[in-house]
C-alpha positions as CSV (number, residue, x, y, z in Angstrom):
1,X,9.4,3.3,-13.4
2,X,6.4,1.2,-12.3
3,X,6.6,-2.0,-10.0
4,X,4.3,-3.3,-12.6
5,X,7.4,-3.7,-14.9
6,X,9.7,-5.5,-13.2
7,X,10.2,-9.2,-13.1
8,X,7.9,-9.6,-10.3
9,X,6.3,-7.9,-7.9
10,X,7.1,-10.4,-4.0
11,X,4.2,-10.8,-1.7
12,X,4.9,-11.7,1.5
13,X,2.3,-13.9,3.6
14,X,2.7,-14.5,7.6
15,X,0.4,-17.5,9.1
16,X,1.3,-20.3,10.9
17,X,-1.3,-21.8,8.9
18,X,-0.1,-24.3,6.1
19,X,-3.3,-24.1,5.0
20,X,-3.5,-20.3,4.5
21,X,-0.1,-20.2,3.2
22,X,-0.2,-22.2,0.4
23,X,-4.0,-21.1,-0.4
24,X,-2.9,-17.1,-0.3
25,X,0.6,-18.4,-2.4
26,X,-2.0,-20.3,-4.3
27,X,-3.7,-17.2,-5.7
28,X,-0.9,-14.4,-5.7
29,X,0.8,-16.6,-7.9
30,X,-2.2,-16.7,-10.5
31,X,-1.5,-13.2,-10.9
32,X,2.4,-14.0,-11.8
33,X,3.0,-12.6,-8.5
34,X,6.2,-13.6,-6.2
35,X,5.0,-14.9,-3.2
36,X,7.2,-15.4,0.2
37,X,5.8,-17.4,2.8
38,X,6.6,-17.7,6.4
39,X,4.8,-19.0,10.1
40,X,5.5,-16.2,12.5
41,X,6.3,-12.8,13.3
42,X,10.2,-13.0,13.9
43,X,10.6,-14.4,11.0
44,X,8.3,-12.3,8.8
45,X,10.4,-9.0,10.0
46,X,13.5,-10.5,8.4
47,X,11.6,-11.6,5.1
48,X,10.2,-8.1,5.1
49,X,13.5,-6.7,6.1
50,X,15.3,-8.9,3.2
51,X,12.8,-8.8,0.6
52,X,11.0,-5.3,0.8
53,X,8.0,-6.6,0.0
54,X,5.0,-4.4,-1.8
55,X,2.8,-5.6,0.5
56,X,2.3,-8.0,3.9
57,X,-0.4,-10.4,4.9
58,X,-0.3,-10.9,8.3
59,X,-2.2,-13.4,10.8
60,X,-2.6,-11.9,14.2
61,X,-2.5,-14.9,16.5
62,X,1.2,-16.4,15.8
63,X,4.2,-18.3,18.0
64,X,6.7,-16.3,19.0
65,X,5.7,-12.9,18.2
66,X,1.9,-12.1,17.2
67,X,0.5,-9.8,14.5
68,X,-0.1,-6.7,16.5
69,X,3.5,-6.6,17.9
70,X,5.0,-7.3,14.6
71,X,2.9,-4.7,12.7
72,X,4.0,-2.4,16.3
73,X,7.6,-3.0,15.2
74,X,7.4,-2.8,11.6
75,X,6.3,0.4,11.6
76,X,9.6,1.9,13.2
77,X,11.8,0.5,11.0
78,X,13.2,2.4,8.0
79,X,13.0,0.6,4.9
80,X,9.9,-1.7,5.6
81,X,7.6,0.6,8.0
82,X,5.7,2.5,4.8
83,X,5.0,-1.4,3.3
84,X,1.1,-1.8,3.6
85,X,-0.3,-4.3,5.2
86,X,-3.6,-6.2,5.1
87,X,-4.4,-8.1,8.3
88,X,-6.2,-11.7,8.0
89,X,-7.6,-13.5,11.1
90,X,-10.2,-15.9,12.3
91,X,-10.4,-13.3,15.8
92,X,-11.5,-9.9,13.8
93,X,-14.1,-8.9,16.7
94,X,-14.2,-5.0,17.1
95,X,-11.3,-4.7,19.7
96,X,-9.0,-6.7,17.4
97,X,-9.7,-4.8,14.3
98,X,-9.2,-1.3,16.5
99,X,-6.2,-2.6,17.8
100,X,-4.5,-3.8,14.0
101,X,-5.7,-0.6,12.4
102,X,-4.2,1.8,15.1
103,X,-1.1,-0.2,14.5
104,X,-0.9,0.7,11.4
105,X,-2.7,-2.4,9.0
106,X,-4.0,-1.3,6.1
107,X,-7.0,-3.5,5.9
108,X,-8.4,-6.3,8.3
109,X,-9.9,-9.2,6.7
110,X,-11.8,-12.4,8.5
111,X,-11.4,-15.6,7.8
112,X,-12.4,-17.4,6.1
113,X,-10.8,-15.6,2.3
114,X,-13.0,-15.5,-0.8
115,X,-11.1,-14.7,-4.0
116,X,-13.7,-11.9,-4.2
117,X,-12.9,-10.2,-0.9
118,X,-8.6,-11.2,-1.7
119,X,-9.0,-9.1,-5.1
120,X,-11.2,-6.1,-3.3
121,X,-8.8,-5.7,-0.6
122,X,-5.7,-5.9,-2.9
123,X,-6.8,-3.5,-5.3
124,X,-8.3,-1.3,-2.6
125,X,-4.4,-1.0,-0.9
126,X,-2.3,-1.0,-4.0
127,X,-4.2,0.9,-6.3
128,X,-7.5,-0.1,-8.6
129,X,-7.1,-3.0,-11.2
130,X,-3.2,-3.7,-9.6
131,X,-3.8,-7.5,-10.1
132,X,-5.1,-7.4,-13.6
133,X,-2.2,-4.9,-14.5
134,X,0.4,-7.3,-12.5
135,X,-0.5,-10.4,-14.8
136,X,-0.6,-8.0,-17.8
137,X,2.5,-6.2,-17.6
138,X,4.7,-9.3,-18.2
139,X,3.4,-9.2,-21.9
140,X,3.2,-5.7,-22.9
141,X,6.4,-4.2,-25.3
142,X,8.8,-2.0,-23.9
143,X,6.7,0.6,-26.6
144,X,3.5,-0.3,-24.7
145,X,4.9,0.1,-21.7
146,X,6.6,3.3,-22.5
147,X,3.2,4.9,-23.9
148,X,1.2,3.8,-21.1
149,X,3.7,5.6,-18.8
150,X,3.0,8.7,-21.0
151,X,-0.5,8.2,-20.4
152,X,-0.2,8.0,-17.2
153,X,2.5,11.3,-16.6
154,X,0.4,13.1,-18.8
155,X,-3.2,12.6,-16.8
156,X,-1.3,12.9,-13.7
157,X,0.0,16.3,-14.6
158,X,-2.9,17.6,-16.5
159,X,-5.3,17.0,-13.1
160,X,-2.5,17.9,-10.4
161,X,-3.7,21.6,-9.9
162,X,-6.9,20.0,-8.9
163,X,-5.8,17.8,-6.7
164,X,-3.6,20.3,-5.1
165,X,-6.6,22.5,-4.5
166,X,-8.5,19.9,-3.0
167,X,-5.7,19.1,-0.8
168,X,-5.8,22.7,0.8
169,X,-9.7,22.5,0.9
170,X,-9.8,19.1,2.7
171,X,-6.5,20.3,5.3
172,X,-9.3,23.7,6.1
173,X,-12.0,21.8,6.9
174,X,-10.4,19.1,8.1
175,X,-12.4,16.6,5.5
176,X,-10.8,13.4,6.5
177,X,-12.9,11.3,3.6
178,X,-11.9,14.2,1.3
179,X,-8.1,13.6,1.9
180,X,-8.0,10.0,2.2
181,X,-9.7,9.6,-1.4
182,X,-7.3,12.4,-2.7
183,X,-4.0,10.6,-0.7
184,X,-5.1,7.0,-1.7
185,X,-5.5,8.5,-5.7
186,X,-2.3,10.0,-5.7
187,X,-0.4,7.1,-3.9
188,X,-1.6,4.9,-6.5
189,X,-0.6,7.0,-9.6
190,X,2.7,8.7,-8.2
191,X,3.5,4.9,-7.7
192,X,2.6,4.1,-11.1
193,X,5.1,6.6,-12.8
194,X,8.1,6.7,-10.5
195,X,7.3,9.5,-8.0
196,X,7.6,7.0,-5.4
197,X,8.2,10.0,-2.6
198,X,5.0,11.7,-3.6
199,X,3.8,8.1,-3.0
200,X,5.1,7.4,0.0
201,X,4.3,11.3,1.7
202,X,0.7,9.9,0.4
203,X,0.7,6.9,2.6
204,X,2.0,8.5,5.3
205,X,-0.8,10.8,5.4
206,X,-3.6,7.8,4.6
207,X,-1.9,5.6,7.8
208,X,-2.5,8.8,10.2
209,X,-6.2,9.3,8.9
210,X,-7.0,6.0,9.8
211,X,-5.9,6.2,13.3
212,X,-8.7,6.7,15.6
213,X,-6.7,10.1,16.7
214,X,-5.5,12.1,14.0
215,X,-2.9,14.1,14.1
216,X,-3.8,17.2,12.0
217,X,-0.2,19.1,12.7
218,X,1.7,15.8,11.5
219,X,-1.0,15.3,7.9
220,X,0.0,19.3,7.5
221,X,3.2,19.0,7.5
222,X,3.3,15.9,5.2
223,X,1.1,18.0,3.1
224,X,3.7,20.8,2.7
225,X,6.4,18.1,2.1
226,X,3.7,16.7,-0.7
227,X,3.6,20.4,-2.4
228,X,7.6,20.9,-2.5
229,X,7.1,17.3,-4.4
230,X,4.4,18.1,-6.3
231,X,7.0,21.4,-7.7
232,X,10.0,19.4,-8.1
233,X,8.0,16.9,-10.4
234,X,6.5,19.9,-12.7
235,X,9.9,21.4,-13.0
236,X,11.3,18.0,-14.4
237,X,8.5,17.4,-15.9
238,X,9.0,21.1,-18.1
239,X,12.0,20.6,-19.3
């Protein structure tokens, strides 16, 4: 079942700046959003640990241990390393925002945050209209919710051959824009209906295209993981 039907949906936010805390906590919770705060990276990798957040911002200069090395450690540590996260710093020059994306952030963002650029970078990561369907979700019937799940099986299924074909076509030709749109759609709507394996095989393979060197043997092999999925959904999904 969707996150988006639980009781809340936790945000964690890591910046040793009161200011930026309580703004970012602020505005997530607008969105009836569960927001978890701390002031530096030692601390942020037990609240991630604790909490399995659905997604991290993280400042990069921080007491203790910075941004970089906690996103460095993060990423090799079951449970919490596949948690997105969206970097947010006053220091974004070019070398910075190399460094955070090869260490896995999702997004880097400068400082200082416009509600504008907060929403685009949300939805962007977790999936288009994710806010608006956070705040929404806390009203709908368990009918509604149940038909909008439907919905959402029934498209997924209906354009899957598609997206599987474009898959193999992108993995020939190496089209790294091709399967990043087609990773970052299906990790979205996987998520969505409970697939969260086809999901997480999908943000696997959107983390490695956005390193500055690919590994091509690792993405096809993630593929073929993503097409035994992709069969054991549609034989569920037939009977």
């Amino acid at each position: 079942m969707s996150d988006f039907y639980n009781d809340k949906i936790t945000i964690l936010v890591i910046d040793d700046s009161d200011i930026i805390r309580t703004s970012l906590k602020n505005f997530l919770s607008d969105y009836d959003l569960e927001v978890i705060t701390c002031s530096d990276g030692l601390e942020g990798i037990q609240k991630a640990i604790e909490h399995k957040p659905k997604l991290i911002f993280l400042d990069l200069m921080m007491p203790n241990l910075d941004g970089l090395r906690m996103l460095k450690v993060i990423r090799i540590l079951d449970g919490v390393k596949y948690i997105p996260v969206i970097v947010i710093s006053g220091h974004t020059d070019k070398n910075n925002v190399i460094a955070a994306m090869q260490s896995g952030a999702a997004k880097v963002l400068s400082k200082p945050l416009s509600k504008e650029i907060l929403i685009k970078a949300i939805n962007d990561v977790l999936g288009k209209d994710f806010l608006h369907n956070a705040k929404r979700a806390r009203y709908l019937t368990e009918v509604e919710k149940e038909e909008i799940t439907n919905q959402l099986k029934k498209y997924f299924f209906n354009t899957l051959p598609q997206k599987k074909g474009t898959i193999k076509e992108a993995l020939i030709f190496r089209n790294v824009e091709l399967l990043l749109t087609i990773a970052h759609e299906l990790k979205g709507s996987s998520g969505m209906i409970g697939f969260t394996k086809i999901s997480d095989l999908c943000n696997e393979i959107e983390t490695n295209l956005s390193r500055v060197d690919i590994d091509w043997k690792d993405i096809e092999g993630k593929c073929e993981l993503l097409n035994s999925e992709f069969e054991v959904v549609e034989i569920l999904n037939s009977k």
